[in-house]
C-alpha positions as CSV (number, residue, x, y, z in Angstrom):
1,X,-25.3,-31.5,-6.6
2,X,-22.1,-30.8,-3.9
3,X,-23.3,-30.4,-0.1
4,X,-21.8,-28.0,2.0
5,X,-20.3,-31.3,4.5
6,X,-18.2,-32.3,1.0
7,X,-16.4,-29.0,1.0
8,X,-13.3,-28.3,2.7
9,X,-13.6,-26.7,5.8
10,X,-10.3,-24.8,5.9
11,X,-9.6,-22.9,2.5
12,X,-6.7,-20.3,1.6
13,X,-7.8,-16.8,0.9
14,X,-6.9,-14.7,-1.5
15,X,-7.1,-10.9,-0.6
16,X,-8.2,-8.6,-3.3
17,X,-9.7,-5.1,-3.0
18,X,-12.4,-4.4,-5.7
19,X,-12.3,-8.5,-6.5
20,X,-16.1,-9.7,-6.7
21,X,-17.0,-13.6,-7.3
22,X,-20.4,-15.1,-7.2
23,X,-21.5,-18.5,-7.3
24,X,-21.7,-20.3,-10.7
25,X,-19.3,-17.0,-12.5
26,X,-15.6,-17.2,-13.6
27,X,-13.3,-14.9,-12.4
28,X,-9.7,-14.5,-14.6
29,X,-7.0,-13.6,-12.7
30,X,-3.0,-13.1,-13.1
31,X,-1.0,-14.3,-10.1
32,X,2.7,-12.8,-9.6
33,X,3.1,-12.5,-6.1
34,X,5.5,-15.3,-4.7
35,X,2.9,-16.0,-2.1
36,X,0.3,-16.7,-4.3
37,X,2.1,-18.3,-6.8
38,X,3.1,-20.9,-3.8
39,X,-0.9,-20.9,-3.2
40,X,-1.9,-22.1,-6.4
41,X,0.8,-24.4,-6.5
42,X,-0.4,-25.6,-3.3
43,X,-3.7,-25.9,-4.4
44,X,-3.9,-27.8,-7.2
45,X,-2.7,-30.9,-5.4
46,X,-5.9,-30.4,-3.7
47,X,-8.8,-32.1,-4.5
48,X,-11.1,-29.6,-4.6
49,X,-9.0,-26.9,-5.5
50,X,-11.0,-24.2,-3.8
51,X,-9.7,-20.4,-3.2
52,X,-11.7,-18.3,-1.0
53,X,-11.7,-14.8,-2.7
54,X,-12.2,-12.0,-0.2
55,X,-12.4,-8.6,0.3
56,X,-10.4,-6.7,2.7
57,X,-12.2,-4.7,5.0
58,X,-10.2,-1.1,5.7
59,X,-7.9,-1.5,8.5
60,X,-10.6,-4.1,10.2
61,X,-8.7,-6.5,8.1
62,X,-10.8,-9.0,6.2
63,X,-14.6,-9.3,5.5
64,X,-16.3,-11.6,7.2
65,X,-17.9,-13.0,3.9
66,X,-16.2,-14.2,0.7
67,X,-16.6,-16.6,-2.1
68,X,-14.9,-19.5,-2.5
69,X,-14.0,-20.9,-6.5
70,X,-12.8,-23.7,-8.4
71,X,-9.5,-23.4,-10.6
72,X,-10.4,-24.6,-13.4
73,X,-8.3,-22.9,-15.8
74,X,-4.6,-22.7,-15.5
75,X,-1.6,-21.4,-17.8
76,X,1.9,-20.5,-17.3
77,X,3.6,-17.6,-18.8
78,X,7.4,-17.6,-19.9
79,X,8.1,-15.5,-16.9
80,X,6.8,-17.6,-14.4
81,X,3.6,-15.7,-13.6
82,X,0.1,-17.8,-13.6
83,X,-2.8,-17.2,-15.4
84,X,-5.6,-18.6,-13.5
85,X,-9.6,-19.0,-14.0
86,X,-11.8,-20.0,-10.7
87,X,-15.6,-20.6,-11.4
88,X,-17.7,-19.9,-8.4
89,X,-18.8,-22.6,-6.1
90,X,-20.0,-20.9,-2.9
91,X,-20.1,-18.1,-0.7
92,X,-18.5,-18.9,3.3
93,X,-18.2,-17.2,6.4
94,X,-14.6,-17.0,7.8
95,X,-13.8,-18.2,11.2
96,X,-10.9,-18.5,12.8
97,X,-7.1,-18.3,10.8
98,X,-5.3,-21.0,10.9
99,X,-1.3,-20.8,12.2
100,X,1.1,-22.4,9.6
101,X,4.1,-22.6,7.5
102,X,2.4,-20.7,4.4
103,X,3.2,-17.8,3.0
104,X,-0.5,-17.2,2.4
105,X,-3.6,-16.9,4.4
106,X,-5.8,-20.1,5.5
107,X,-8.9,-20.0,7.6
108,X,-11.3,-22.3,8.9
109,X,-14.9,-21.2,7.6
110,X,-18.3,-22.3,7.6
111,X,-20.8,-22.6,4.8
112,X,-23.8,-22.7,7.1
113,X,-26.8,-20.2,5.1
114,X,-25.1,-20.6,1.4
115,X,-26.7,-24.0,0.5
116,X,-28.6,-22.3,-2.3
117,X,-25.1,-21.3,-3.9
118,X,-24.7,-25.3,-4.5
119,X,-28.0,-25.7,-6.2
120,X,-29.2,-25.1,-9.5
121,X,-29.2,-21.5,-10.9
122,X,-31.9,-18.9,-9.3
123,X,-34.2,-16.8,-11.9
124,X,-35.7,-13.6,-11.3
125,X,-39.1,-13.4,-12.2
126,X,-39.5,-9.3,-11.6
127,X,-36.6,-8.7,-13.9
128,X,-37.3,-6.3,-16.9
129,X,-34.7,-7.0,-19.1
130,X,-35.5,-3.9,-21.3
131,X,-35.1,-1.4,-19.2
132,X,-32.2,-2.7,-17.3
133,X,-30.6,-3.2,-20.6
134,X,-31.7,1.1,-21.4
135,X,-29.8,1.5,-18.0
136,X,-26.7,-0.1,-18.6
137,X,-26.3,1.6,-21.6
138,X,-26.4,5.0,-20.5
139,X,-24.2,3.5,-17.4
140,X,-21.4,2.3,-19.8
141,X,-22.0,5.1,-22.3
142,X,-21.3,7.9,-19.1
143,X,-18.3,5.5,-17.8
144,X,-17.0,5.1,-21.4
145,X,-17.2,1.3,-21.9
146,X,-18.5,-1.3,-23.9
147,X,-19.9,-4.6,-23.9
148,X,-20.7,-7.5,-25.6
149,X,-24.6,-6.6,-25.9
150,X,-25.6,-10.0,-27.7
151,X,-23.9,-12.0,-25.3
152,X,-25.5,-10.0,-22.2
153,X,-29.4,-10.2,-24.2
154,X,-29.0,-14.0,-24.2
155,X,-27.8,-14.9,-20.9
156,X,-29.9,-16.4,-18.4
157,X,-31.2,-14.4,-15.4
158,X,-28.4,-15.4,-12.8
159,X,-25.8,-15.3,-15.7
160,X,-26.4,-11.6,-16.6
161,X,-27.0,-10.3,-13.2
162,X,-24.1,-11.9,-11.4
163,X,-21.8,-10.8,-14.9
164,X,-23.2,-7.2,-14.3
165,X,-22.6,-7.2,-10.6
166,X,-18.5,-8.8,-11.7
167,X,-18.0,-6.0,-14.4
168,X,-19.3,-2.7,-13.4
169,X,-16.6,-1.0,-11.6
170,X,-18.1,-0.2,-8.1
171,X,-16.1,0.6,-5.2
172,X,-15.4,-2.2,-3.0
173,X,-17.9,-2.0,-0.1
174,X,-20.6,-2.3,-2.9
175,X,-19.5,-5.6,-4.6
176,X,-19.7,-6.6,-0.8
177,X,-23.0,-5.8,-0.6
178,X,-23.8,-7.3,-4.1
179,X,-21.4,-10.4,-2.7
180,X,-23.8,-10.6,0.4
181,X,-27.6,-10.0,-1.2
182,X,-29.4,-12.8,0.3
183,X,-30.7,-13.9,-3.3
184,X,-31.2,-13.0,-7.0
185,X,-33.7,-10.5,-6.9
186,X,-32.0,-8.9,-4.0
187,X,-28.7,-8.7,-6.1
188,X,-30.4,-7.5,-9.2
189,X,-32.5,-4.6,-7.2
190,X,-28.6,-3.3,-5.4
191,X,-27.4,-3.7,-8.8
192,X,-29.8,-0.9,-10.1
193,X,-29.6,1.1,-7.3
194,X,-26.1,1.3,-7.9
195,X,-26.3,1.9,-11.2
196,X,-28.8,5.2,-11.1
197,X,-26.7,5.9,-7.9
198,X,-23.8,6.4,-10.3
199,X,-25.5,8.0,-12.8
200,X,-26.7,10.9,-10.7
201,X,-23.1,11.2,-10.2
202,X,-24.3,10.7,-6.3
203,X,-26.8,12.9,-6.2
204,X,-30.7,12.0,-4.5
205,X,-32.4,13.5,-7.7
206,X,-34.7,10.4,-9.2
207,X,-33.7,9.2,-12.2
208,X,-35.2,10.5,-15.3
């Protein structure tokens, strides 16, 4: 099990409205920007080969709280662009940024109150699979989406919720609150609210 003191303590960031990682998930993501292609050339001579993904903020610039993950998948298209995969390691706070040569963002952050994130995978004991599964459906049927439903009824607590909280296309500012919830339950209980929030089309009626 990784300790926060073995992470790197300054990171690049990677900007991306509406972007949501969490801790032990995989993110896809295509990179054609010549700054970040320089980043994730960069940072696979790393050792770690950590990018913090973070959310920007309105015109306050960044949030303070992101989610830093591992590349561990990595293709090349004929054009030059990068296909890339992090898996989620652990949430940080930013501090400071750090002046250099790069084209890209790097800032000094602290993992102080994510130790959790580096241990094993939480469960929810409260959760009621059945009717979160009832609510989804009527959530992707209303938002005209699918799923893969077998895949979702056998993943594990963490699995499912933290998937849910990746897929479902929330506006930014809540995937920083689902980023942020303190633990498992807590992410699985914003998760619902924003899903009846959605479906009473943002309305204070009680779900029927």
């Amino acid at each position: 099990m990784q300790r926060p003191s073995e992470l790197s303590q300054t990171i690049p960031v990677f900007p991306l409205p509406g972007a949501l990682l969490l801790p032990r998930a995989k993110l896809p993501l295509h990179i054609f920007e010549p700054r970040y292609l320089q980043m994730v050339d960069d940072v696979l001579k790393t050792q770690d080969r950590l990018i913090g993904m973070v959310q920007p903020n309105g015109d306050r610039g960044l949030h303070s709280i992101g989610c830093a993950g591992r590349l561990t998948g990595f293709s090349e298209t004929e054009d030059g662009r990068y296909m890339i995969t992090l898996t989620g390691i652990s949430r940080f706070r930013m501090k400071d940024e750090v002046e250099g040569f790069t084209p890209y963002k790097r800032f000094n952050v602290s993992w102080d109150g994510f130790e959790g994130d580096l241990g094993h995978p939480e469960h929810d004991a409260g959760l009621d699979r059945e009717k979160l599964m009832d609510l989804l459906g009527r959530y992707l049927s209303a938002n005209d989406l699918s799923t893969d439903w077998e895949g979702i009824r056998e993943a594990e607590d963490e699995m499912l919720i933290n998937s849910l909280s990746m897929l479902c296309p929330f506006e930014p500012e809540d995937r920083q609150a689902l980023l942020e919830a303190p633990d498992l339950v807590t992410r699985r209980e914003t998760l619902v609210t924003l899903i009846e929030f959605a479906l009473r089309g943002g309305g204070d009626e009680r779900l029927q």
